[in-house]
C-alpha positions in Angstrom: 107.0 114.8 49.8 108.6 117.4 47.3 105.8 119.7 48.2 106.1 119.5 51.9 104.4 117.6 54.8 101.2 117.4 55.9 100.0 118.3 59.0 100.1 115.0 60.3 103.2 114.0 59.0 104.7 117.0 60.3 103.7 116.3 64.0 104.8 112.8 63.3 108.0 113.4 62.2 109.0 115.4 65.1 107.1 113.5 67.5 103.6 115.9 68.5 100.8 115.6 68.2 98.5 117.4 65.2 97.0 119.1 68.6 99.9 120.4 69.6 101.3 122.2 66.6 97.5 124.0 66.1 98.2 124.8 70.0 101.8 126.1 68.8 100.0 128.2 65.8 97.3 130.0 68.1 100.2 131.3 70.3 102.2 132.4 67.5 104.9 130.3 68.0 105.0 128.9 64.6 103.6 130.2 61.2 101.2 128.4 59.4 101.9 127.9 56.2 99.9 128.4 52.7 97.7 126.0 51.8 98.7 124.4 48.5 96.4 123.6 45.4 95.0 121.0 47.1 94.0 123.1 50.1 96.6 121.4 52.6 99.0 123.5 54.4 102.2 121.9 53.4 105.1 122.0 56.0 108.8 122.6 54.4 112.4 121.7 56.4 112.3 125.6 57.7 108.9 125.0 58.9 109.9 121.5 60.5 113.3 123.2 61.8 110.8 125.4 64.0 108.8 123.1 65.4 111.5 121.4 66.8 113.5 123.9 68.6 109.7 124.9 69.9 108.9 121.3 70.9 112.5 121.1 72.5 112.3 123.9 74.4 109.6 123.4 76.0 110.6 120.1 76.9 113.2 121.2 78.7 110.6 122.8 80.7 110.6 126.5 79.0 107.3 128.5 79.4 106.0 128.2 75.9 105.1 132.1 76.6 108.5 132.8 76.7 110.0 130.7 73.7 109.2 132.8 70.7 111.5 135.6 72.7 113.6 133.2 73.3 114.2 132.2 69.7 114.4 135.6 68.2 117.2 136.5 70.6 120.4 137.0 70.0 123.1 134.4 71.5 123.9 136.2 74.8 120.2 136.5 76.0 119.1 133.3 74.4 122.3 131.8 76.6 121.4 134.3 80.0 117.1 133.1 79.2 118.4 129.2 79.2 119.9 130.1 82.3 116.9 131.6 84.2 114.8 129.0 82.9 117.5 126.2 84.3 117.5 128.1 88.0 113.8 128.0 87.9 113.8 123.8 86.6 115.9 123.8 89.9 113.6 125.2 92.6 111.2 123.1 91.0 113.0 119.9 91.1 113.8 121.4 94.8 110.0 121.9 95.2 109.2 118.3 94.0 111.6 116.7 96.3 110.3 118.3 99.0 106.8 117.1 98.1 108.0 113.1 97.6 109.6 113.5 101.1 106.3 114.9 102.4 104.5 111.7 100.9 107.1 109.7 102.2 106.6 110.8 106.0 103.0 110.7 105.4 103.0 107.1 104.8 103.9 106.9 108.4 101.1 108.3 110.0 100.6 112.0 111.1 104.5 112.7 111.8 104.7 114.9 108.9 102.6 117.4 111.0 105.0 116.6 114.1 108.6 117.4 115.4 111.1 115.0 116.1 110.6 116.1 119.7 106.7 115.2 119.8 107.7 112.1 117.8 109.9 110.9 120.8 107.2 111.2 123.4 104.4 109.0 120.6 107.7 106.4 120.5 107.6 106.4 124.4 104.3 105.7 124.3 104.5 102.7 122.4 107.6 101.4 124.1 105.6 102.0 127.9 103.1 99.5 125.9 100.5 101.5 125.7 97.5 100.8 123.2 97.8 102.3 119.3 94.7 103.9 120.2 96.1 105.6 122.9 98.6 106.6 120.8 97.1 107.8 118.2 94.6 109.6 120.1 97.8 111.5 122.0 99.2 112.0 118.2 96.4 113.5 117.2 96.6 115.8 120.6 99.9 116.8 119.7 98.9 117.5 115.8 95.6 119.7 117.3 98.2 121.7 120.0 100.6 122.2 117.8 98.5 124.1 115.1 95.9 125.7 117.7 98.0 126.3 120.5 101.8 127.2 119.5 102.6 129.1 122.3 102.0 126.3 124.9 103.3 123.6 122.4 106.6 123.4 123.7 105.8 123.6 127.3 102.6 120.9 126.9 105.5 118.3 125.4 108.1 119.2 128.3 105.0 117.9 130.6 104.6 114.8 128.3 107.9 114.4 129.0 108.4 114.7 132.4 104.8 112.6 133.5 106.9 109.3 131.5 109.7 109.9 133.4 108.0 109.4 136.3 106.9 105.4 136.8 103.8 107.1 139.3 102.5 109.3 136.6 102.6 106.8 134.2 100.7 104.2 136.1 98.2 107.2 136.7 97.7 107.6 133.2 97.0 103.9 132.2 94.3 104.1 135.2 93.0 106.9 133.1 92.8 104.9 130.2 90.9 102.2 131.8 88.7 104.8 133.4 87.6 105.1 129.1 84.8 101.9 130.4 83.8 103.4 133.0 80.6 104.9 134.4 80.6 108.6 134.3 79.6 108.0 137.9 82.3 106.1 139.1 83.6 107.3 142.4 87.3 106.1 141.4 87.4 108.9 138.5 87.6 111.7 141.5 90.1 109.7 143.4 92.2 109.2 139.9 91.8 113.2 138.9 92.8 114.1 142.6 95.8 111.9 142.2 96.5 113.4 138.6 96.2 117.3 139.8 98.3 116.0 142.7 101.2 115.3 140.4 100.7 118.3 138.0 101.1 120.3 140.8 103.9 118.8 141.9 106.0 120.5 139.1 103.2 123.8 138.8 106.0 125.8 136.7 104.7 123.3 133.5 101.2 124.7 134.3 102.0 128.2 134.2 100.6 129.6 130.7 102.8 132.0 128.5 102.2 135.8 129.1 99.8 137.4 126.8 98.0 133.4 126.0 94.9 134.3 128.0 94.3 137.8 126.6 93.7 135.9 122.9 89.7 136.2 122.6 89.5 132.6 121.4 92.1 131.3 123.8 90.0 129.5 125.7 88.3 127.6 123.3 91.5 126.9 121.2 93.2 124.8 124.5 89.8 123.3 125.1 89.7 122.0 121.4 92.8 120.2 122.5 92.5 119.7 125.7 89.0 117.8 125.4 89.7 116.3 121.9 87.7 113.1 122.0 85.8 113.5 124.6 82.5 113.0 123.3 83.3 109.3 122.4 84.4 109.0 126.3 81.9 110.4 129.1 83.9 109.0 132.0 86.8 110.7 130.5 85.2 114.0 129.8 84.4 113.8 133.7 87.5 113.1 134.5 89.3 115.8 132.6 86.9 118.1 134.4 87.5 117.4 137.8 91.4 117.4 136.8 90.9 121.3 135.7 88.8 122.0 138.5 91.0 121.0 141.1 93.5 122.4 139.3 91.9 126.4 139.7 91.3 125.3 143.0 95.1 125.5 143.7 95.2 128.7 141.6 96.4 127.5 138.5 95.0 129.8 135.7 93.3 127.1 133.5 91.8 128.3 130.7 88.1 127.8 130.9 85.3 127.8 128.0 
């Protein structure tokens, strides 16, 4: 031990591993020292003093770029470098919390993607008994409009809103729901979208798309995206929303139309 520590023991004793000092040599961080008679590099206390304040520093989360500056400062930039370091610890401790919250929220299904708002409408949902499929199929609406259609986002959950207000609208859309099983053919599925453009056009201020939406070159197919998510798994449905639209135009609302 008179002669210094090996490599080994000198990782050991201030708890690194042999990896991580070679790593701290190659960026210049510490000095290696002269090999001895033996051919072993033997590591003294000044040696062992530097690899500690190394190791600490960039515990404390100090870019290990920035610690052999650090180190060579004088006390008033060491101290104002500690500092920026600290503010920097804190947007990523900010940055992290964020990201467990995130996870948190995900755990609940798709709400992390949603409002409170659109998350009051999926709650009404459930609490007007319809199915979790339902539900999760209108979530997934919601998700779609809000990232492909943001200009109508707001208005598309004030409709939401004010179809489960109204105990005739809502009864329209579990019909619509058990029109899922049937035929494409049906004859009800006119009746049921007549009834359906019938109360959107009852309130035709919600229909009314924002100024400058329909000029977008891809606006069409955006709402469509949304509008006819999940079709293909219904044919009945995909009827159905057609006939809505179509009587819709027919009473001069601008649809958009792919």
């Amino acid at each position: 031990m008179a002669d210094g520590l090996t490599i080994g023991q000198a990782a050991a004793f201030v708890g690194v591993t042999i990896k991580t000092v070679r790593h701290y040599h190659r960026l210049g961080l510490l000095q290696e020292p002269e090999r001895d008679g033996s051919g072993y590099r033997r590591y003294g206390s000044a040696d062992l003093l530097r690899l500690v304040q190394v190791r600490t520093l960039a515990g404390a989360g100090v870019p290990l770029a920035e610690i052999c500056d650090l180190l060579d400062a004088d006390p008033e930039r060491f101290s104002a470098a500690l500092d920026d370091v600290g503010h920097r610890l804190t947007e990523r401790i900010d940055d992290l919390i964020a990201r467990r919250d995130t996870l948190h929220r995900l755990a609940h299904g798709d709400r992390v993607l949603l409002p409170d708002r659109a998350c009051a409408v999926l709650d009404r949902l459930a609490d007007l008994d319809f199915s979790p499929d339902y539900v999760a199929i209108q979530r997934e609406a919601l998700v779609l409009a809000r990232a492909l259609v943001p200009e109508i986002f707001d208005s598309f959950l004030t409709r939401l809103e004010h179809s489960l207000d109204d105990p005739e609208f809502v009864e329209l859309i579990r019909r619509g729901c058990d029109a899922m099983s049937w035929d494409p053919d049906d004859p009800r599925i006119e009746e049921l979208a007549s009834a359906l453009a019938d109360k959107l056009l009852a309130n035709r201020a919600l229909l009314v798309m924002p100024t400058g939406f329909q000029d977008r070159p891809d606006a069409a197919y955006r709402y469509g995206l949304v509008n006819h998510h999940r079709e293909d798994q219904w044919q009945s449905i995909g009827r159905l929303n057609a006939l809505v639209e179509a009587n819709l135009r027919a009473a001069g609302i601008d649809v958009p139309h792919q």
